[in-house]
Biopython code that builds the backbone (N, CA, C, O; Angstrom):
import numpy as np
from Bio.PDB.StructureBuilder import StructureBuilder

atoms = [
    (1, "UNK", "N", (-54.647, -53.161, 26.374)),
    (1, "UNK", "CA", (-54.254, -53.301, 24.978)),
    (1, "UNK", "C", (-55.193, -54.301, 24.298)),
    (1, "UNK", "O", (-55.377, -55.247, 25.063)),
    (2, "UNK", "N", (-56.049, -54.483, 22.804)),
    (2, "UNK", "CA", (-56.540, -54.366, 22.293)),
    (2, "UNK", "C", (-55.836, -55.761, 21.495)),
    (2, "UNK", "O", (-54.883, -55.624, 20.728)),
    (3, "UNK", "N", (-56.530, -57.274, 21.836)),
    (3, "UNK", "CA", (-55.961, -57.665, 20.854)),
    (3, "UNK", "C", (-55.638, -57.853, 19.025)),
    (3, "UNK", "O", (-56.745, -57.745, 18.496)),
    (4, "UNK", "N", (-55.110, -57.967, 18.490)),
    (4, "UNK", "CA", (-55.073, -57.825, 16.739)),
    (4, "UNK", "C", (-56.548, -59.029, 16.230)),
    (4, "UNK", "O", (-56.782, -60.149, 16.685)),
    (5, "UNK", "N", (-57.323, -58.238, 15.142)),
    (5, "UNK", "CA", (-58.126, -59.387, 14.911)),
    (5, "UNK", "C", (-57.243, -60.505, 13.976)),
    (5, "UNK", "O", (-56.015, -60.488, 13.886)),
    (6, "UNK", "N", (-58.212, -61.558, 13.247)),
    (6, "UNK", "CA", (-57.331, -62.851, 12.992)),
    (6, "UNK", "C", (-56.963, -61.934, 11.593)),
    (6, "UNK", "O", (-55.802, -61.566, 11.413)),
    (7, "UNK", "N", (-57.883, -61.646, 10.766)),
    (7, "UNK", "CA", (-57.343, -60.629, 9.529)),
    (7, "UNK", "C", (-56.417, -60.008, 9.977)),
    (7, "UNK", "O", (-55.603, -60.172, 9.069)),
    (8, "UNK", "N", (-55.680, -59.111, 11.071)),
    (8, "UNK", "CA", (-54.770, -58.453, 11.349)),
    (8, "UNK", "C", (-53.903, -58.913, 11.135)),
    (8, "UNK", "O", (-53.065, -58.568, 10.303)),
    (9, "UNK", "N", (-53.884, -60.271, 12.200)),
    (9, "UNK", "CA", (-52.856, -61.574, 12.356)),
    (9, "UNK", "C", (-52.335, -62.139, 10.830)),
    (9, "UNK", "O", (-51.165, -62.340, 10.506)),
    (10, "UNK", "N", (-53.376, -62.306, 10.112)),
    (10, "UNK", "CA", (-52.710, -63.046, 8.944)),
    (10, "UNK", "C", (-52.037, -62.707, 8.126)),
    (10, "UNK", "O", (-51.179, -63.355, 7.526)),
    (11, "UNK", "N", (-52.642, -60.647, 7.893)),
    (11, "UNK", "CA", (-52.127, -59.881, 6.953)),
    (11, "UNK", "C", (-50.741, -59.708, 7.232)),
    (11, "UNK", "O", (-50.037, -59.428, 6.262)),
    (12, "UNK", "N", (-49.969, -59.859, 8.807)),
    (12, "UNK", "CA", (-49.034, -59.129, 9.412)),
    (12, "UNK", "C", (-47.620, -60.285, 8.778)),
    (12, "UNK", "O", (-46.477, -60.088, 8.365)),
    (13, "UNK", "N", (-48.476, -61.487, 8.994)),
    (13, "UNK", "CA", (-48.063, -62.973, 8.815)),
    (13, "UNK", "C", (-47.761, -62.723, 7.374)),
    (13, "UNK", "O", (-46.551, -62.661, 7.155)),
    (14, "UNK", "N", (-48.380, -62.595, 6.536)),
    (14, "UNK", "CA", (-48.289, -63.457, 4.921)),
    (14, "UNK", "C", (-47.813, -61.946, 3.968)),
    (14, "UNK", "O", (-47.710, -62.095, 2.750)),
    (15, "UNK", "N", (-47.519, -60.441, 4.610)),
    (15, "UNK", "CA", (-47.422, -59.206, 3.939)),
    (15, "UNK", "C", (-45.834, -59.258, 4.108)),
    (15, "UNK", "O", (-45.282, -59.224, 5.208)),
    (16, "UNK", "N", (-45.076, -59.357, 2.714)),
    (16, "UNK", "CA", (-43.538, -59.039, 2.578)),
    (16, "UNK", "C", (-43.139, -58.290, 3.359)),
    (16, "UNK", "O", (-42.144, -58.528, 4.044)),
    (17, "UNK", "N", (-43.917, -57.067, 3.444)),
    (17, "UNK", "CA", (-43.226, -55.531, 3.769)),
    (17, "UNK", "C", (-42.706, -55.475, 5.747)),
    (17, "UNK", "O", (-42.011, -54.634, 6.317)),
    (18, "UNK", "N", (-43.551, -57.016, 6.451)),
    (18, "UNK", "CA", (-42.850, -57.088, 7.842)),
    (18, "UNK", "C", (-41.812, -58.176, 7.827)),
    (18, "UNK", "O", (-41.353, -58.622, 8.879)),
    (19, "UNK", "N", (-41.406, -58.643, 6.541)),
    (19, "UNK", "CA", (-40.676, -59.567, 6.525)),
    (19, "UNK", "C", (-39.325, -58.713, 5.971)),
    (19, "UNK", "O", (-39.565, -57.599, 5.506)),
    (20, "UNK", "N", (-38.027, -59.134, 5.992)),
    (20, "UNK", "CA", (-36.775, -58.587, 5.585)),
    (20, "UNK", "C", (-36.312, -60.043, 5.201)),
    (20, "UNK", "O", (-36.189, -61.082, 5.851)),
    (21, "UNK", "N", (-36.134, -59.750, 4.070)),
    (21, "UNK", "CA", (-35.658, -60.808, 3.214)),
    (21, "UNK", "C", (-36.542, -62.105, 3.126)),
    (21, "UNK", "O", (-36.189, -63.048, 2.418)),
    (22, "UNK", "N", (-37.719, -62.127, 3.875)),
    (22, "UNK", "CA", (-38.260, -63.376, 3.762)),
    (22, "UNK", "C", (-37.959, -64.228, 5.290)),
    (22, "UNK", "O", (-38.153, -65.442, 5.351)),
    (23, "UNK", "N", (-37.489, -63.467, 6.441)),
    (23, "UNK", "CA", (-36.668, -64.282, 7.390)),
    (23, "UNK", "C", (-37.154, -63.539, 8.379)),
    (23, "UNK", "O", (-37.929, -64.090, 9.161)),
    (24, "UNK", "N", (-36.799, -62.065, 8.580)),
    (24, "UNK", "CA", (-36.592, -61.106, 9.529)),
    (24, "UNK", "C", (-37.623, -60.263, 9.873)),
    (24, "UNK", "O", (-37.913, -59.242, 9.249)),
    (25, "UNK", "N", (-38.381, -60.820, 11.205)),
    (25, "UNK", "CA", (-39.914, -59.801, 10.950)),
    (25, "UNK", "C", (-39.436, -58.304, 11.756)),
    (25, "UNK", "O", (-38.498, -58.113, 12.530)),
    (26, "UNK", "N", (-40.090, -57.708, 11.429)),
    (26, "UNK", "CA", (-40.157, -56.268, 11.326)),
    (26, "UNK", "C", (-41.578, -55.490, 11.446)),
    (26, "UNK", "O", (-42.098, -55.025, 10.431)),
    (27, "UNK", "N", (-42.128, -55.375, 12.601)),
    (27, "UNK", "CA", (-43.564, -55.035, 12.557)),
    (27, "UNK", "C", (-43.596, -54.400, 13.900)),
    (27, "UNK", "O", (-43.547, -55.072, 14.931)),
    (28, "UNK", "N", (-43.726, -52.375, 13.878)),
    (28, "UNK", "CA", (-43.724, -51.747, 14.909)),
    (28, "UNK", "C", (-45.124, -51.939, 15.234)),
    (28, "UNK", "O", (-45.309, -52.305, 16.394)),
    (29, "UNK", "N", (-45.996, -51.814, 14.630)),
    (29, "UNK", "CA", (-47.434, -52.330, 14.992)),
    (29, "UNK", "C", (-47.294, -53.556, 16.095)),
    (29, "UNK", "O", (-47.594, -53.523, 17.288)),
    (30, "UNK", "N", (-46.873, -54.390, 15.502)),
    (30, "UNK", "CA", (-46.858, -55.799, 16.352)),
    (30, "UNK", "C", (-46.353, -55.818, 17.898)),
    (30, "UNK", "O", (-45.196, -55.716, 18.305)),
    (31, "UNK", "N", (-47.545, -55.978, 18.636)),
    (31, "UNK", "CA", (-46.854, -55.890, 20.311)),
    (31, "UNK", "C", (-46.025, -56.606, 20.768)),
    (31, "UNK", "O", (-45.139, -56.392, 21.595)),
    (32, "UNK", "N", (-46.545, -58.189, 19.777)),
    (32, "UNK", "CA", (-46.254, -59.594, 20.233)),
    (32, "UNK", "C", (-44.684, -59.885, 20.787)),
    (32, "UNK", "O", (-43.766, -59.467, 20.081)),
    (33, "UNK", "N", (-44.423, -60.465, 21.812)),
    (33, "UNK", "CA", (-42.875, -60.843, 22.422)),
    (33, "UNK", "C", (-42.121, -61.472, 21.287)),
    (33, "UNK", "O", (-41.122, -61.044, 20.708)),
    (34, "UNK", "N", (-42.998, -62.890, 21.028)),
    (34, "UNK", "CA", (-42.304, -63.806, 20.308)),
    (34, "UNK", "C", (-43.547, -64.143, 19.175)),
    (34, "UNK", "O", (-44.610, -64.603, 19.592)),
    (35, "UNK", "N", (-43.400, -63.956, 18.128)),
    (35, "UNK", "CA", (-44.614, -64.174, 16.947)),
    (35, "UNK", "C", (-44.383, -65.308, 16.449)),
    (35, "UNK", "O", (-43.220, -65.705, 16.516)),
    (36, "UNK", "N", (-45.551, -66.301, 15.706)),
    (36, "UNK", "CA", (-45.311, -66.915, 15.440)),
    (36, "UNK", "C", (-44.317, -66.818, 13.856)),
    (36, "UNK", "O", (-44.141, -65.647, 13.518)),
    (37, "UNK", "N", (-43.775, -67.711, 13.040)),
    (37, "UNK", "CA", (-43.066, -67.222, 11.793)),
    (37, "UNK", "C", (-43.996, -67.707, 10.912)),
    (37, "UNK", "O", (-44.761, -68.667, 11.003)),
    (38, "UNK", "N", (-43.787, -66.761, 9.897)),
    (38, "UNK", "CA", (-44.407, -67.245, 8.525)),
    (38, "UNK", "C", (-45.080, -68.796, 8.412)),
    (38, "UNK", "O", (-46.208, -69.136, 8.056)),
    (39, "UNK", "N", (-44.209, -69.393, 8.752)),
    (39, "UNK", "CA", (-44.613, -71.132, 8.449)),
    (39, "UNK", "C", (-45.158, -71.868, 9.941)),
    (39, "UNK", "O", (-44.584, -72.910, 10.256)),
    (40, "UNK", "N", (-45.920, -71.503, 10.579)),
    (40, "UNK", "CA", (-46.176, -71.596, 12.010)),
    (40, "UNK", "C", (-45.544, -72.876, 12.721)),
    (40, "UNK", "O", (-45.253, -72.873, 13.917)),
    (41, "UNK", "N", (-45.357, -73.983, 11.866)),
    (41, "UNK", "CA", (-44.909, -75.362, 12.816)),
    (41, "UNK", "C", (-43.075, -75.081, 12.956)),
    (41, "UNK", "O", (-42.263, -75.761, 13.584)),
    (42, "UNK", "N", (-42.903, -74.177, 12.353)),
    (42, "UNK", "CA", (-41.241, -73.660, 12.606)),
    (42, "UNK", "C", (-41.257, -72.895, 14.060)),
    (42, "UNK", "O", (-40.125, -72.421, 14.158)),
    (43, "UNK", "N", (-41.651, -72.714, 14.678)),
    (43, "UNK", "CA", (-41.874, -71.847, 15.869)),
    (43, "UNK", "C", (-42.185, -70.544, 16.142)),
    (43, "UNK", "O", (-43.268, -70.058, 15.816)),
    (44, "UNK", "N", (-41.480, -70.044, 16.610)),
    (44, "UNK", "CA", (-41.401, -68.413, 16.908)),
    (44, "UNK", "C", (-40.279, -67.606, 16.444)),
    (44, "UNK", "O", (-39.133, -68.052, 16.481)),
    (45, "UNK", "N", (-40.513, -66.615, 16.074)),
    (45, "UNK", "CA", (-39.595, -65.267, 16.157)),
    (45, "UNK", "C", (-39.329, -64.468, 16.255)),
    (45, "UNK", "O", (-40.324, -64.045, 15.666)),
    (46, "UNK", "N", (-38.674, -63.364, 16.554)),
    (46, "UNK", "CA", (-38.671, -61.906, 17.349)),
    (46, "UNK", "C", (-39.199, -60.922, 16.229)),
    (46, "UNK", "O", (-39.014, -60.976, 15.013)),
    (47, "UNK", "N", (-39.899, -60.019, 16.973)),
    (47, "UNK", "CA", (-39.955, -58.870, 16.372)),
    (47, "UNK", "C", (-38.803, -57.753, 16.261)),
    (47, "UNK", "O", (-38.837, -56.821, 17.063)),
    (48, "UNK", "N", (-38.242, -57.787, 15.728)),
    (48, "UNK", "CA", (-36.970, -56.881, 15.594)),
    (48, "UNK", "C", (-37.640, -55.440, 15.833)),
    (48, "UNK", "O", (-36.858, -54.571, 16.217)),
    (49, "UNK", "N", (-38.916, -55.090, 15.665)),
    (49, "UNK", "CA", (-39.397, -53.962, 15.996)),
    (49, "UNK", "C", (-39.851, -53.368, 17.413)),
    (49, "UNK", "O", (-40.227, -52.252, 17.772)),
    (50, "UNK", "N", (-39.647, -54.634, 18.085)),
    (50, "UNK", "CA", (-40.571, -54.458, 19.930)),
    (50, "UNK", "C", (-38.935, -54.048, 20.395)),
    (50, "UNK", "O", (-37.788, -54.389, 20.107)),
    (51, "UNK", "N", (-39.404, -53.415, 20.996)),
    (51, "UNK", "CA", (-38.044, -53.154, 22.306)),
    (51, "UNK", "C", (-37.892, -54.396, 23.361)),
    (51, "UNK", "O", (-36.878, -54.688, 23.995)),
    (52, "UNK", "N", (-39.314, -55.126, 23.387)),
    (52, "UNK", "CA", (-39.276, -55.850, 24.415)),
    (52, "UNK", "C", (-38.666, -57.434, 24.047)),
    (52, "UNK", "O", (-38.038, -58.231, 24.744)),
    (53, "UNK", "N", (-39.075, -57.490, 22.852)),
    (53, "UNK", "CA", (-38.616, -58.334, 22.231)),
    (53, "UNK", "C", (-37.341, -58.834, 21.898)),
    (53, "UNK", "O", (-37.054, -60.023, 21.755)),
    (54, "UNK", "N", (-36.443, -57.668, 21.761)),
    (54, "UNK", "CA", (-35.238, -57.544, 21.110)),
    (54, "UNK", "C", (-34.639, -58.027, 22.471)),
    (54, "UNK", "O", (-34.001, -59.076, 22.561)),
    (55, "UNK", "N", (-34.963, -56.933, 23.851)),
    (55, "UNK", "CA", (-34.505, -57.385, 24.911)),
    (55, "UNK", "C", (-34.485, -59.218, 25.090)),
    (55, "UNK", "O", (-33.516, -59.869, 25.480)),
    (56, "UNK", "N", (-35.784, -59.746, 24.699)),
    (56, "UNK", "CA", (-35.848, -61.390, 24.930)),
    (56, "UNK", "C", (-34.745, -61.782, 24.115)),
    (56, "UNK", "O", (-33.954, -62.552, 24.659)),
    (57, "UNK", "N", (-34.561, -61.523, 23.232)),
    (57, "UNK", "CA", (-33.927, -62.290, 22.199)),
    (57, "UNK", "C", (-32.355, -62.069, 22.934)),
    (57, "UNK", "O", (-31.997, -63.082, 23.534)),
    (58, "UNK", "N", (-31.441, -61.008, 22.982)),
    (58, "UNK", "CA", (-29.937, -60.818, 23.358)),
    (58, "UNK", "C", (-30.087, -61.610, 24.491)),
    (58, "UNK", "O", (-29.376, -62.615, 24.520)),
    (59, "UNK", "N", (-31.119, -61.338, 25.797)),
    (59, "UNK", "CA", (-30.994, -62.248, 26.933)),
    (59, "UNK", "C", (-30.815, -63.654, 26.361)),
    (59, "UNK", "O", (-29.834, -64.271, 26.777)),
    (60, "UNK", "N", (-31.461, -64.144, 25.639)),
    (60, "UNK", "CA", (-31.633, -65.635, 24.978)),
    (60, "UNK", "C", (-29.919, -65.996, 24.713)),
    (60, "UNK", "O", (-29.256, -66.901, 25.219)),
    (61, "UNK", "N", (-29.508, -64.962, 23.760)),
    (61, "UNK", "CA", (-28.545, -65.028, 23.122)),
    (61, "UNK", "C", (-26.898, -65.066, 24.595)),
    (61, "UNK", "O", (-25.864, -65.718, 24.741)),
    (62, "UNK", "N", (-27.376, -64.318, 25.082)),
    (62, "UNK", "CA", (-26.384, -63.743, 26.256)),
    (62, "UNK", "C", (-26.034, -65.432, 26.829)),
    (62, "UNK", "O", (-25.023, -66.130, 26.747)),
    (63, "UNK", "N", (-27.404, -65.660, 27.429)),
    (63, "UNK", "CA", (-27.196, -66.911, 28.471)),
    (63, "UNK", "C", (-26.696, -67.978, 27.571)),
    (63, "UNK", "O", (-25.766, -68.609, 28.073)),
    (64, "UNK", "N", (-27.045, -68.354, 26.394)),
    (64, "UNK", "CA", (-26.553, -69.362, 25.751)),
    (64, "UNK", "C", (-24.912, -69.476, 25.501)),
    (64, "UNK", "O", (-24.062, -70.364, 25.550)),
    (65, "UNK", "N", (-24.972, -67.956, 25.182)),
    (65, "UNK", "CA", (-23.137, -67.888, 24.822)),
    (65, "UNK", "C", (-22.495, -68.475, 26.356)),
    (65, "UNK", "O", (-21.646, -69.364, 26.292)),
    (66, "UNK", "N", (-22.882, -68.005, 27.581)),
    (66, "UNK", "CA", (-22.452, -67.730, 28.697)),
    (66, "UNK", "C", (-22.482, -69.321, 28.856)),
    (66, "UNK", "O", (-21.500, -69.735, 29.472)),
    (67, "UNK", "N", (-23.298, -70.214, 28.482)),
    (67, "UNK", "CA", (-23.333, -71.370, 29.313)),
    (67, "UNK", "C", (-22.564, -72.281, 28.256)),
    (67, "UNK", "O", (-22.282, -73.421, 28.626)),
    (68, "UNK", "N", (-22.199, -71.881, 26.972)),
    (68, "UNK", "CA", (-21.069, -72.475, 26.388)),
    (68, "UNK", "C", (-19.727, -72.115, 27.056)),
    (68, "UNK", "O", (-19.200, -72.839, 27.901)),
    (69, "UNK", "N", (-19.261, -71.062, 26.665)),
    (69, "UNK", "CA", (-18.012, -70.511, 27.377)),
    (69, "UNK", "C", (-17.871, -71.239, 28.785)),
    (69, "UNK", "O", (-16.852, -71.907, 28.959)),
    (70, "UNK", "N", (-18.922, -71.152, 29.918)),
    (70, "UNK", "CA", (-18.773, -71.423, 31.196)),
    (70, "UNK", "C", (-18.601, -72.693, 31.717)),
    (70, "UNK", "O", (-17.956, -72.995, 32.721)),
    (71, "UNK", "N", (-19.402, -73.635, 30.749)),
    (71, "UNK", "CA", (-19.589, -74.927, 31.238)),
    (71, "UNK", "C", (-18.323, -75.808, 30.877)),
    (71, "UNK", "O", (-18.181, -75.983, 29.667)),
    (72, "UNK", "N", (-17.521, -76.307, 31.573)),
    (72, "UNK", "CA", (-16.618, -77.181, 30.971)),
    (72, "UNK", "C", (-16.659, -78.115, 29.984)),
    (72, "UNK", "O", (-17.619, -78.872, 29.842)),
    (73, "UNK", "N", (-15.831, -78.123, 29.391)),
    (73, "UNK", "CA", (-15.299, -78.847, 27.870)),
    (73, "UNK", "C", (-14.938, -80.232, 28.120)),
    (73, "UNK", "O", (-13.861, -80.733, 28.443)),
    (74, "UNK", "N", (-16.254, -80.814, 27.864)),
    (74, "UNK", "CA", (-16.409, -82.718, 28.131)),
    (74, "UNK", "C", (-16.123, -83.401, 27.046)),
    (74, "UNK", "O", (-16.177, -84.631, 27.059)),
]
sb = StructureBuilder()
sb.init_structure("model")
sb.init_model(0)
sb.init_chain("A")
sb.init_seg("    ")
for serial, (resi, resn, name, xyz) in enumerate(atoms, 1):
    if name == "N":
        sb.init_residue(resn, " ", resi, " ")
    sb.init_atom(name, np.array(xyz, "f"), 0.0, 1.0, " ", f" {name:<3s}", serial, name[0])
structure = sb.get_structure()
């Protein structure tokens, strides 16, 4: 696989149309697991468009719920 050039990268970054609402990226093009967000020192965020991604994200989501619920109430 073929990485995106930096023009790719930026257009994908700064173009409304992979954003949903300004929050929610959305880019079937985009291979990336975890992309960086719009504002890069904010971190990362899922591509709601990767399959693989989406998978990272519920796992993320799964274990966190699981280790609230599980862990005793101190």
């Amino acid at each position: 696989m073929e990485k995106p050039s930096k023009e790719t990268l930026e257009k994908w970054k700064n173009d409304d149309k992979y954003w949903i609402w300004g929050c929610i990226y959305y880019n079937p093009e985009d291979k990336r697991i975890l992309p960086p967000k719009r504002l890069s020192w904010m971190g990362w965020t899922v591509n709601f468009a990767n399959k693989i991604s989406l998978l990272v994200f519920v796992a993320i989501m799964a274990i966190s719920i699981a280790l609230i619920v599980l862990l005793p109430n101190q």
